[in-house]
N, C-alpha and C positions, 0 to 999 in steps of 0.2 A: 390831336390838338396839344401845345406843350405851350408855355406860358412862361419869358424872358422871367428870371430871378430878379435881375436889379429892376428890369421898368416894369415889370406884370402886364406886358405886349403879349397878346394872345397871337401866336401864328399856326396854320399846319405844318406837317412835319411827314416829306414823303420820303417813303425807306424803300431803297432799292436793293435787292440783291446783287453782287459785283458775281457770284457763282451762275445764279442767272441771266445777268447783264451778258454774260461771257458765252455759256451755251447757244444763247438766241443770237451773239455777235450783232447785240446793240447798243454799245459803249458809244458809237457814232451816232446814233441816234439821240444815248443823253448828251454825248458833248452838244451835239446843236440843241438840245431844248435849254440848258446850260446858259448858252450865248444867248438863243433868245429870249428867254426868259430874265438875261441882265440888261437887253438895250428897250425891251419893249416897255414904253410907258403911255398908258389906254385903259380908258376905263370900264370896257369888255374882255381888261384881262390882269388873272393875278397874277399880286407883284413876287419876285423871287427877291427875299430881303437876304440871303446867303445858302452855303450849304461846306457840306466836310462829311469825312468817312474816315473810317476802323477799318478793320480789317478784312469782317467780311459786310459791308454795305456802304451806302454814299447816301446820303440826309438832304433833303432838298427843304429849304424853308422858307414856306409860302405864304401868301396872304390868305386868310381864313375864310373861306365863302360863309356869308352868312346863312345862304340855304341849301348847302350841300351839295353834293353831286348834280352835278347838269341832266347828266343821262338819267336818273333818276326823278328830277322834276320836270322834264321831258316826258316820259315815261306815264307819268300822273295827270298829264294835263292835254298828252294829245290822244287822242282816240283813235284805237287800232295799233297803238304802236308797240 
């Protein structure tokens, strides 16, 4: 969770490795979640407000779920899974 200085906008903040992006050869993978994630607007799904990278990672900055992990309250709520 990281939180804008000037507005006090609460957003996630997803960190990739660019060393790992590279071994797995799924750079194509985040470019299209990239694109998608800037035309999609739905409200089954978080918004991608920016992103930027260093040297070694690329920062995706997302819309905050308020209850976390999907596969996690999945997890909790369905039996057997």
């Amino acid at each position: 969770m990281v939180r804008d200085r000037r507005t006090g906008f609460l957003m996630a903040m997803k960190s990739l490795s660019k060393k790992e992006l590279r071994e797995s050869d799924m750079f194509g993978q985040l470019y299209f979640e990239i694109k998608l994630q800037s035309y999609v607007n739905h409200p089954n799904s978080l918004k991608m407000y920016g992103y930027f990278q260093d040297e070694k990672n690329i920062y995706l900055l997302l819309e905050l779920a308020s209850h976390g992990c999907l596969f996690r309250e999945l997890k909790t709520k369905v039996r057997g899974y």
